[in-house]
C-alpha positions as CSV (number, residue, x, y, z in Angstrom):
1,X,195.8,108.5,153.2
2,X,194.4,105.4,154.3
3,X,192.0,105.2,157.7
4,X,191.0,101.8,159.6
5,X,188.8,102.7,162.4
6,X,187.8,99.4,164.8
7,X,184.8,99.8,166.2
8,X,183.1,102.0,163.3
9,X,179.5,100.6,163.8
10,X,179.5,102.1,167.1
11,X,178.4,105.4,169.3
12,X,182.0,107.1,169.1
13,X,183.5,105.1,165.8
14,X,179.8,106.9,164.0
15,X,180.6,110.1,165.1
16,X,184.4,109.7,164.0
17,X,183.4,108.4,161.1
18,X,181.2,111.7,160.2
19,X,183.9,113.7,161.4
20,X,186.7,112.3,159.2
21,X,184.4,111.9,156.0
22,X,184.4,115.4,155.9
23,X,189.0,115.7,155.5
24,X,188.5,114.6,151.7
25,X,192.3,112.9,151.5
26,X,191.1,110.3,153.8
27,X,189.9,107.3,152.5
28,X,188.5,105.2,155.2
29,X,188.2,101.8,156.0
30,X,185.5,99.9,159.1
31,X,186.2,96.9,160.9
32,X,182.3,96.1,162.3
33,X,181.0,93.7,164.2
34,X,177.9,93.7,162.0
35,X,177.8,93.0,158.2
36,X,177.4,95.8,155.6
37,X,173.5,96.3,155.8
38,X,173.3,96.5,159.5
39,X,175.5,99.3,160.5
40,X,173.5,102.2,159.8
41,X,175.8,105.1,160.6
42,X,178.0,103.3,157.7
43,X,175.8,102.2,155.1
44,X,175.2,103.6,151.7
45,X,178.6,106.1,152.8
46,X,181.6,106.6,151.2
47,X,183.5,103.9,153.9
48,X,184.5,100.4,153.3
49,X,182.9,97.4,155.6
50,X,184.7,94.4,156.5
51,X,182.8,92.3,159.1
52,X,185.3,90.2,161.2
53,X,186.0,89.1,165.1
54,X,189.1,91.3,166.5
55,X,190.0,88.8,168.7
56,X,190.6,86.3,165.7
57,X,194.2,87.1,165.3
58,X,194.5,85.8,161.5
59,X,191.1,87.8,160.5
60,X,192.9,91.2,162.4
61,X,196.2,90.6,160.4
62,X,194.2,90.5,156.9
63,X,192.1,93.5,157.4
64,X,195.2,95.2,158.5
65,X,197.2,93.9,155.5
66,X,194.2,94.5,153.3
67,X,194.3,98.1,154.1
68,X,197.9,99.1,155.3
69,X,196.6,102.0,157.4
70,X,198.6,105.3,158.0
71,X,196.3,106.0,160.4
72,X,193.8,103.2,162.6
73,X,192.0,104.7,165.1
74,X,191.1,101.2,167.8
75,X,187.5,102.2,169.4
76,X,186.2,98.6,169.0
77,X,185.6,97.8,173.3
78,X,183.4,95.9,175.6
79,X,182.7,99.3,177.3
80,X,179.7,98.9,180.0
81,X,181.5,99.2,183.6
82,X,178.4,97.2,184.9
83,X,178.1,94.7,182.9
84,X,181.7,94.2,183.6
85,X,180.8,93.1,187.0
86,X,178.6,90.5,185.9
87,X,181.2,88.4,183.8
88,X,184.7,90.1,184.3
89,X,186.0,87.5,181.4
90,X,183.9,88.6,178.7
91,X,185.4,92.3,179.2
92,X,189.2,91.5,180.1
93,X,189.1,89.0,177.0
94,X,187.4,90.8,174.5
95,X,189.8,94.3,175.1
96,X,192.7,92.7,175.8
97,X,192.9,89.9,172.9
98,X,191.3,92.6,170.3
99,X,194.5,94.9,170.7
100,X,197.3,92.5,170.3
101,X,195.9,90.9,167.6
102,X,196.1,94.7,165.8
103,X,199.0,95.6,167.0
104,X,201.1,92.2,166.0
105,X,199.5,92.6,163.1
106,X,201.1,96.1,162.4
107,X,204.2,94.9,163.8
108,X,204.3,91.8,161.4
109,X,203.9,93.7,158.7
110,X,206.4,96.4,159.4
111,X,204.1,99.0,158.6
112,X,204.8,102.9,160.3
113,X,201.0,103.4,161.0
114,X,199.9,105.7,163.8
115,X,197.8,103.9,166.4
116,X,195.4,105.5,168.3
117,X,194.6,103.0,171.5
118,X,191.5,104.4,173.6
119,X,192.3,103.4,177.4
120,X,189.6,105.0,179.7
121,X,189.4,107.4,182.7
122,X,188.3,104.4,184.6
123,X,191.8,103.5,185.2
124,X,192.3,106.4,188.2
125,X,189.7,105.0,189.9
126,X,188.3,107.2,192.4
127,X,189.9,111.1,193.2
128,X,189.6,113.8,196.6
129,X,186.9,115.9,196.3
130,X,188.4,119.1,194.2
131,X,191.4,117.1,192.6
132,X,191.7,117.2,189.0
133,X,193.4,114.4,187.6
134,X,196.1,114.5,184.9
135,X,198.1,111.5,183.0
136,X,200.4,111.4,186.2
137,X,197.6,110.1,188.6
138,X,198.2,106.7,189.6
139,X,196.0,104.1,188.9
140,X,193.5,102.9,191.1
141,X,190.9,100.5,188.6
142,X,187.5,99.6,190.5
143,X,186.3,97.4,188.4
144,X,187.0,94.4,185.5
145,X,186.1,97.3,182.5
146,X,188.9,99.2,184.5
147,X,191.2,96.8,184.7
148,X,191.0,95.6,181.1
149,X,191.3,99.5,180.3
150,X,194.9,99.5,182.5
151,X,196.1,96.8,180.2
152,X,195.2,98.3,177.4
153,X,197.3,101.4,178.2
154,X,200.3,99.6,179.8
155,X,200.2,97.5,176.3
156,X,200.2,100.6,173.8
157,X,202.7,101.5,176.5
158,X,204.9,98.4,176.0
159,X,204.8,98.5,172.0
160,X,205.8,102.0,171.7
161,X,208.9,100.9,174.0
162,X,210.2,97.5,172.7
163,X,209.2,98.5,169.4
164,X,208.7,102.3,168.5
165,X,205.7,102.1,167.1
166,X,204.3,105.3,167.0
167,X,201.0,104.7,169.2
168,X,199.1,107.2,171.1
169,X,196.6,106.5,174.1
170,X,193.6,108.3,174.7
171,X,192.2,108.8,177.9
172,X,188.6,109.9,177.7
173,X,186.6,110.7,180.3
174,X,182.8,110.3,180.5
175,X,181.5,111.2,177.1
176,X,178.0,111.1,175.8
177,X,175.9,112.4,172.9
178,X,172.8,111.3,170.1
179,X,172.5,108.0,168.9
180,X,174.1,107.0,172.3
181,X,172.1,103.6,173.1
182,X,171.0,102.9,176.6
183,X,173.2,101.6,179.3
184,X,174.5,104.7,179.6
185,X,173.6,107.0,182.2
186,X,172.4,110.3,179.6
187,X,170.7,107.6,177.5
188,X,168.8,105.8,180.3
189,X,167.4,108.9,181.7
190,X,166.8,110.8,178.1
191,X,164.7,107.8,176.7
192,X,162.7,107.7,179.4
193,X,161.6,111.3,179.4
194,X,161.3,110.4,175.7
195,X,159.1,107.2,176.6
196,X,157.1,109.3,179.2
197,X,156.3,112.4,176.7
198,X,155.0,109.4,174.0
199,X,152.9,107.5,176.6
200,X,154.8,104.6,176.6
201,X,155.8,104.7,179.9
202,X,153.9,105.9,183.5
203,X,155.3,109.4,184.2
204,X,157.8,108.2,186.7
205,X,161.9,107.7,185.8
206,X,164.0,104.9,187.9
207,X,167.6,106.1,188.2
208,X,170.9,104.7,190.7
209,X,172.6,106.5,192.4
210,X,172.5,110.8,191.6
211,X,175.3,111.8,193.9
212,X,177.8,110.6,191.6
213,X,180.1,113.4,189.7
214,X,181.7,112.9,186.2
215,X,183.4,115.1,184.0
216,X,181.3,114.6,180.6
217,X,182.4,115.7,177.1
218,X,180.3,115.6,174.1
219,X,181.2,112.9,171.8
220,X,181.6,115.1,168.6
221,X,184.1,117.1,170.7
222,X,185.5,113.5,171.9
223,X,186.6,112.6,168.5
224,X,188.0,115.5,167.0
225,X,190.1,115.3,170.0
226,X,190.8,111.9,168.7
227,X,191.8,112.8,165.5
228,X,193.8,115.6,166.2
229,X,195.9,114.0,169.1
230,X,196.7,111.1,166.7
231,X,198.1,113.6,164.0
232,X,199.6,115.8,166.2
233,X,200.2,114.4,169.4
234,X,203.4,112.7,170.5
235,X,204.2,108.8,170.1
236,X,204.0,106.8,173.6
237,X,202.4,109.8,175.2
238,X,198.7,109.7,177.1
239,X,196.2,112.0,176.6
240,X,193.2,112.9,179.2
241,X,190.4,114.0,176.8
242,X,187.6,116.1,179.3
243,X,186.1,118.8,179.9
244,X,187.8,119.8,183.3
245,X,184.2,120.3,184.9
246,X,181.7,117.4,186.8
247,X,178.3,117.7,187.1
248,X,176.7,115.2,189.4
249,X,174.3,112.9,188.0
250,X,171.5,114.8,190.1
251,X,172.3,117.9,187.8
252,X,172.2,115.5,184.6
253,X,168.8,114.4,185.7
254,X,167.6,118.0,186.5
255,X,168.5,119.1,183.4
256,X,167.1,116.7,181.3
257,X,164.0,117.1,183.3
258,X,163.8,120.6,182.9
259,X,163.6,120.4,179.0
260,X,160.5,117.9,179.4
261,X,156.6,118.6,178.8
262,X,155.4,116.3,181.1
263,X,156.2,116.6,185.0
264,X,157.8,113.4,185.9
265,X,158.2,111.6,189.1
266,X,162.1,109.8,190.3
267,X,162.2,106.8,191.9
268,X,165.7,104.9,192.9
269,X,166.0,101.6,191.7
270,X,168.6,99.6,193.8
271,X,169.1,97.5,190.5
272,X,170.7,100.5,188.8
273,X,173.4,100.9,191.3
274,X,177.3,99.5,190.7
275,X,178.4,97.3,193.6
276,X,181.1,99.6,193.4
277,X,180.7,103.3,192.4
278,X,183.3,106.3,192.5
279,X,181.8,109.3,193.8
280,X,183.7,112.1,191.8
281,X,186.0,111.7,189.1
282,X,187.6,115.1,187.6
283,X,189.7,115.6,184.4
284,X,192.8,117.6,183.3
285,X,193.3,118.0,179.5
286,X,196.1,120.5,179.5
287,X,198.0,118.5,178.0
288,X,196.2,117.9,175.1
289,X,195.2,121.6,174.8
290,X,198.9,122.3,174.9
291,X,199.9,120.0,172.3
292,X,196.9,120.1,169.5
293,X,194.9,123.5,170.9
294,X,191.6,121.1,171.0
295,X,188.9,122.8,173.4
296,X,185.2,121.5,173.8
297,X,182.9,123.4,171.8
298,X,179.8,122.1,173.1
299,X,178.4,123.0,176.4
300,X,177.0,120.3,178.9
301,X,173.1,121.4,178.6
302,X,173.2,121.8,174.5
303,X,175.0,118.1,174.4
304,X,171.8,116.6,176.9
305,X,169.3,118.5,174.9
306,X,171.0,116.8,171.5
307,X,170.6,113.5,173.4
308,X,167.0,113.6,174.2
309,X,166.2,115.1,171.0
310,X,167.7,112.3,169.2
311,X,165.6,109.9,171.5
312,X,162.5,111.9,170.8
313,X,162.8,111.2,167.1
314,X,163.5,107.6,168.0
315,X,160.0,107.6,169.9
316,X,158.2,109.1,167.0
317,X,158.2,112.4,168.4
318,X,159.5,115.8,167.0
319,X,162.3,117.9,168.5
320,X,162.1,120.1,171.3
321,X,163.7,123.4,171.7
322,X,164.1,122.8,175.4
323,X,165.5,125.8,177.9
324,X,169.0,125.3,178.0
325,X,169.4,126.5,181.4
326,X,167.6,123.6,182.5
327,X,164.9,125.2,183.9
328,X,161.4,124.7,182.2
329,X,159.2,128.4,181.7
């Protein structure tokens, strides 16, 4: 079975990638934004690189007739909601251009491969304090990365209608993990403990805003979700994928605090906050658990002591076992 996964270079397509080397019927296929060489969750694997710009419709069209997928997973996104802000273009054009060129191209070619389109939870915008929110909430995008995330869906949306293609959107919620780069609110705060602890940084973190709640799923749970909702899950349907929990960002920081061994002092830095910031955003993935049985496996406080590990080793520094209550003995 063939496998062309967009985005394969990057924090969710590496972790897909490791997940879907281990189904040995799968040969699989990368569509990177950096050459071979460059991508090193890919290289030296058993995966196939082809560098190329999504939004170049002829260059989507050969990789897609090149490798005649059954199944193509699209991760490949402009995905920071801040940076969004700061040049709304960039984001809208990038996400928006990307998917019609694969999708015209698996039209043209009359192929019956399953699509797997990622959309976002972005797209509900902001929720009531309590209110979990299932793939009948309207949508309510607050910001460019939300609104180019709305298209996205409504597109899949539109293919699987006019043409039957048999596409499935994903709606993931906040998801985080190792090899995570920063940007990212996990990230920014775990390689700063990881800074601090190698002396690279004064013993003081600068964070946004803390009040904030997500519901945050570990990406190795993310992705098998991925993978099973595109095998098993129902053409033109949408998926939430979440943990149906939020932690506020306060808790996040605690936690990762907790598992440091150097006291550290929090400062805000107006910088770091959105111009436009929902306060609480909570998930419903019964319907995916109905449809494939997928349940997260990994608990919040294991997933943020993976993350600062990883960022640890980055730093030089070995592994900690860390407290995974989150509280420091």
């Amino acid at each position: 079975m063939q496998v062309l996964i967009t985005g394969a270079g990057g924090f969710v397509g590496g972790h897909l990638v490791d997940l879907l080397l281990k189904q040995p019927e799968l040969m699989l296929h990368a569509a990177v934004f950096f050459p071979p060489g460059q991508n090193p969750r890919l290289d030296n694997r058993p995966i196939s690189q082809q560098q190329l710009d999504l939004r170049d419709a002829e260059a989507a069209c050969s990789i897609v007739e090149t490798v005649r997928p059954d199944l193509l997973f699209h991760l490949a996104a402009l995905a920071d909601v801040g940076k969004s802000f700061k040049n709304p273009w960039e984001t809208l054009e990038n996400n928006i251009r990307a998917q019609v060129n694969l999708l015209q191209a698996v039209r043209t070619l009359k192929l019956d491969t399953r699509v797997l389109i990622v959309s976002s939870a972005e797209i509900y915008g902001p929720a009531d304090i309590g209110e979990a929110l299932d793939e009948n909430t309207p949508f309510q995008p607050a910001s460019p990365y939300s609104v180019s995330k709305v298209t996205q869906d409504m597109l899949a949306l539109q293919y699987y209608l006019a043409h039957k293609m048999p596409i499935i959107r994903a709606r993931p919620f906040n998801h985080i993990g190792p090899s995570q780069q920063g940007g990212f609110v996990a990230a920014d705060f775990a390689s700063q403990i990881a800074a601090i602890e190698a002396g690279q940084q004064e013993p003081v973190m600068y964070v946004g805003n803390l009040a904030a709640e997500r519901d945050f799923t570990d990406v190795r749970d993310v992705v098998r979700a991925y993978y099973l909702m595109l095998t098993r899950g129902t053409p033109g349907q949408a998926y939430n994928v979440c943990s149906g929990q939020a932690h506020s960002i306060q808790y996040l920081l605690d936690t990762l605090r907790g598992y440091s061994t150097h006291p550290i002092e929090v400062r805000q830095d107006p910088a770091r906050m959105r111009p436009s910031d929902v306060p609480r955003r909570l998930g419903d993935a019964t319907k995916l658990r109905e449809c494939t049985g997928w349940q997260p496996t990994i608990s919040f406080e294991q997933c943020l002591l993976d993350i600062l590990n990883d960022w640890r080793v980055r730093f030089g520094l070995a592994p900690g076992a860390g407290h995974l209550s989150g509280e420091k003995s």
